[in-house]
C-alpha positions in Angstrom: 3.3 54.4 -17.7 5.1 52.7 -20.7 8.1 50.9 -19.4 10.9 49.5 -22.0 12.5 46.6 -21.4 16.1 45.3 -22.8 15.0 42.1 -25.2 16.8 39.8 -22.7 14.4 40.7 -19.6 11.5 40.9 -21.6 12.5 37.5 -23.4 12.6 36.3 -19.7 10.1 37.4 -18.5 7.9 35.9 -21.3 9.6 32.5 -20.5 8.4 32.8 -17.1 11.4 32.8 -15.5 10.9 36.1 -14.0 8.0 36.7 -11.6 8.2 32.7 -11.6 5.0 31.7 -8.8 2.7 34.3 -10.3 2.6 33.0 -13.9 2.8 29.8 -12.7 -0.4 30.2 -10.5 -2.1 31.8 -14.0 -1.5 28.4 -15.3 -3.4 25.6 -13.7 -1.8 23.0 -15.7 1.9 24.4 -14.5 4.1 21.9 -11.4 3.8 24.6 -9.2 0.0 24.7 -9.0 -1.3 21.4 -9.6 1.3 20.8 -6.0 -0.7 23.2 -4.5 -3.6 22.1 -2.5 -6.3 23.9 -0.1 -7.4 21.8 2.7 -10.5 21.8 1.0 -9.3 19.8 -1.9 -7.4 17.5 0.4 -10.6 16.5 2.4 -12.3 16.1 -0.3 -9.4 13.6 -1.4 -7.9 11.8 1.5 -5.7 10.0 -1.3 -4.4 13.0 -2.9 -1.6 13.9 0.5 -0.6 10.4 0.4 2.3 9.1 -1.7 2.7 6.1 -3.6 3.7 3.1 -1.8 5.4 1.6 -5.3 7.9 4.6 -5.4 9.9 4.2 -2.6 10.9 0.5 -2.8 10.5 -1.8 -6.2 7.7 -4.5 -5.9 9.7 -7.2 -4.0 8.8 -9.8 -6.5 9.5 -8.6 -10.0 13.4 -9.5 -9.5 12.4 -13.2 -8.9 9.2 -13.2 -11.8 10.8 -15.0 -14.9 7.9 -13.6 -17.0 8.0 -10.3 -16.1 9.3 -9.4 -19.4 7.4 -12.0 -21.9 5.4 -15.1 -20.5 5.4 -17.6 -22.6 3.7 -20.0 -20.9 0.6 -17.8 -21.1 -2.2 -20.6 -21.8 -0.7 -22.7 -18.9 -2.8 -22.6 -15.8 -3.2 -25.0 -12.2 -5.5 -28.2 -12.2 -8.1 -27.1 -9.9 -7.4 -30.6 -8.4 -4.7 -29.7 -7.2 -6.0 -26.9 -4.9 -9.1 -29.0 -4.1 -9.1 -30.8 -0.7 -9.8 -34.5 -1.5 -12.9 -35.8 -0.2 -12.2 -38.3 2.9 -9.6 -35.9 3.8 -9.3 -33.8 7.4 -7.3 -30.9 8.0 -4.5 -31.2 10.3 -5.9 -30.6 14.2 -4.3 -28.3 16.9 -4.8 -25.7 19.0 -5.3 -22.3 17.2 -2.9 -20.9 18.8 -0.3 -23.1 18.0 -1.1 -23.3 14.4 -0.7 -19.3 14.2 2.1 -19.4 15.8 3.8 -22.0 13.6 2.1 -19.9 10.4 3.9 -16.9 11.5 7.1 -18.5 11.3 6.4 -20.5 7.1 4.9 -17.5 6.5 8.4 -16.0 6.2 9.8 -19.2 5.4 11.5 -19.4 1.9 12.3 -22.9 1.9 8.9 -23.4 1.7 9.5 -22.2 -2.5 12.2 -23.6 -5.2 12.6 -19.8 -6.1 13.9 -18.5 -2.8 10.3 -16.4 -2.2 7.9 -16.6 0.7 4.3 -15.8 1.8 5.8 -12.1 3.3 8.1 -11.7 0.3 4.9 -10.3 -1.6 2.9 -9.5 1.0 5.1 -7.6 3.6 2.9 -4.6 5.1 -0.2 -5.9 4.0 1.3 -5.3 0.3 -0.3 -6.8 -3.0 -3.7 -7.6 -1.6 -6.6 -7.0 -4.3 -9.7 -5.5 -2.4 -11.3 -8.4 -2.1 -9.3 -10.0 0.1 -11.2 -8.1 2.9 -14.2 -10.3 1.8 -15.1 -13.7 3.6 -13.7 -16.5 2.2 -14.7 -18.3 0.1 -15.1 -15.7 -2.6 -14.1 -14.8 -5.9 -10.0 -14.5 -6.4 -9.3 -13.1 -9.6 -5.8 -15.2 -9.9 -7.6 -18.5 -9.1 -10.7 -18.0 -11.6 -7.8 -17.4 -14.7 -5.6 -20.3 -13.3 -7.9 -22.9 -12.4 -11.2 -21.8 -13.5 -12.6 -21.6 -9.8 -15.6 -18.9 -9.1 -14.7 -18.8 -5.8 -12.3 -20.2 -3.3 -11.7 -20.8 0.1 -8.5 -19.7 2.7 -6.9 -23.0 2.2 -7.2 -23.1 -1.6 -5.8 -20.0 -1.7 -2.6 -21.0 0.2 -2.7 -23.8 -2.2 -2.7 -21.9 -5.3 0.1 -19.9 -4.0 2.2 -22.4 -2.8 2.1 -23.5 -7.0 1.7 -20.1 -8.5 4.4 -17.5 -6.9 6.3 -19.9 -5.2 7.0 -22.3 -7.5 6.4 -25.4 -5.2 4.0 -28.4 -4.7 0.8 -28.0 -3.0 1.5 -28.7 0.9 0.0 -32.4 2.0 -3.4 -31.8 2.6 -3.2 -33.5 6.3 -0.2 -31.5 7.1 0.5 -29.2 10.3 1.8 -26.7 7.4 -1.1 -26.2 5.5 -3.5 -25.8 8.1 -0.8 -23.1 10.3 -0.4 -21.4 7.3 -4.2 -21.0 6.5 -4.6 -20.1 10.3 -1.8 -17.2 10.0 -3.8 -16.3 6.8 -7.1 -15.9 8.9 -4.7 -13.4 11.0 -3.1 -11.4 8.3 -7.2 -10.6 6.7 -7.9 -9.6 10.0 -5.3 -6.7 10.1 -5.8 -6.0 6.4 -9.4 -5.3 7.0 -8.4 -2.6 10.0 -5.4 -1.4 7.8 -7.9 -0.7 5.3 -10.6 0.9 7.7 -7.9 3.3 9.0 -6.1 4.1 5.7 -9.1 4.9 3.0 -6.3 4.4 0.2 -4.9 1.2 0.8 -7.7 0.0 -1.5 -6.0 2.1 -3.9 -2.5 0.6 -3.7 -1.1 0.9 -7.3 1.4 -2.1 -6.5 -1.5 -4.3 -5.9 -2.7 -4.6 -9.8 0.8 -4.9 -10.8 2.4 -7.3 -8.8 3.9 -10.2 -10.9 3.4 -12.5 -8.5 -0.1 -12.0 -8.6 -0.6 -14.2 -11.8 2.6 -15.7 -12.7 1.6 -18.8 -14.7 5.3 -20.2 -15.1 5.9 -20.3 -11.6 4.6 -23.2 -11.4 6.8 -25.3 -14.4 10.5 -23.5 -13.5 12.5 -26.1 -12.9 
């Protein structure tokens, strides 16, 4: 049966804007069918349902990074001393407990910074983690290897270097109820990473994580 059709339905219809979803199904590169997705496909991919965290609020600390758009103090880094408990020194003692329950409260504490962040600012929900933070400490840090040259690096370093790094402050005393609550709370906050991470197989995969300014900031640490 030989069918003529005026020029502007056929000119339609060869834009694909007539008979839409099956031309769009003939293409597997088209919107429509790379949204579509069996079950199959979404078992074999328990990432590809989930959305990306990044898109439905900015990362929390690229307002506050002032080398998010250059960094100029890119061959700057942190004297490893300064993250390094001094020998002859004792950590603060207390209950651990107590010491959580103090870290709970600095970890949301922005006074603890000169650049009005804190511990949750970056890491609300478990946010900005890298992988390895599900490891034992000490171990390898990416963010402490390039700014102090350390292979590996233990709970209370690691509040140390972030004190300097993303906050912008001085290390806490190293005989202070601060540091050691704070590295207690950390303990805490691993803990529920590691579940978050053994229920959710893609929170391994959070996109924010590698791109979090705060992550690697090396002029936190000289803004005045």
């Amino acid at each position: 049966m030989n069918l003529r059709l005026r020029p502007a339905v056929a000119s339609m219809l060869s834009c694909g804007l007539v008979l839409a979803a099956p031309l769009a199904a003939a293409n597997p590169g088209s919107l429509a069918s790379s949204q579509m997705r069996t079950p199959l496909q979404l078992a074999q991919n328990p990432c590809a349902a989930k959305k990306n965290p990044c898109a439905a609020r900015p990362n929390p600390c690229a307002a506050k990074n002032p080398c998010a758009a250059q960094n100029p103090c890119g061959a700057a880094g942190v004297n490893p001393k300064l993250v390094t408990r001094p020998k002859g020194t004792k950590p603060f003692s207390a209950p651990r407990a107590q010491l959580v329950s103090a870290g709970k409260q600095l970890w949301n504490d922005t006074k603890l910074s000169t650049n009005g962040m804190s511990c949750n600012t970056c890491h609300q929900g478990n946010a900005a983690f890298a992988p390895t933070f599900a490891k034992p400490y000490p171990h390898r840090v990416a963010m402490a290897e390039q700014q102090s040259k350390l292979k590996r690096i233990t709970l209370e370093q690691m509040v140390q270097l972030c004190m300097i790094v993303p906050m912008a402050a001085k290390p806490l005393p190293w005989g202070s109820k601060e540091l050691a609550a704070l590295t207690a709370y950390s303990g805490v906050v691993q803990k529920d990473y590691i579940k978050t991470m053994a229920k959710n197989p893609c929170a391994a995969k959070n996109p924010c994580a590698a791109k979090n300014p705060c992550a690697a900031n090396p002029c936190a640490a000289k803004k005045k």
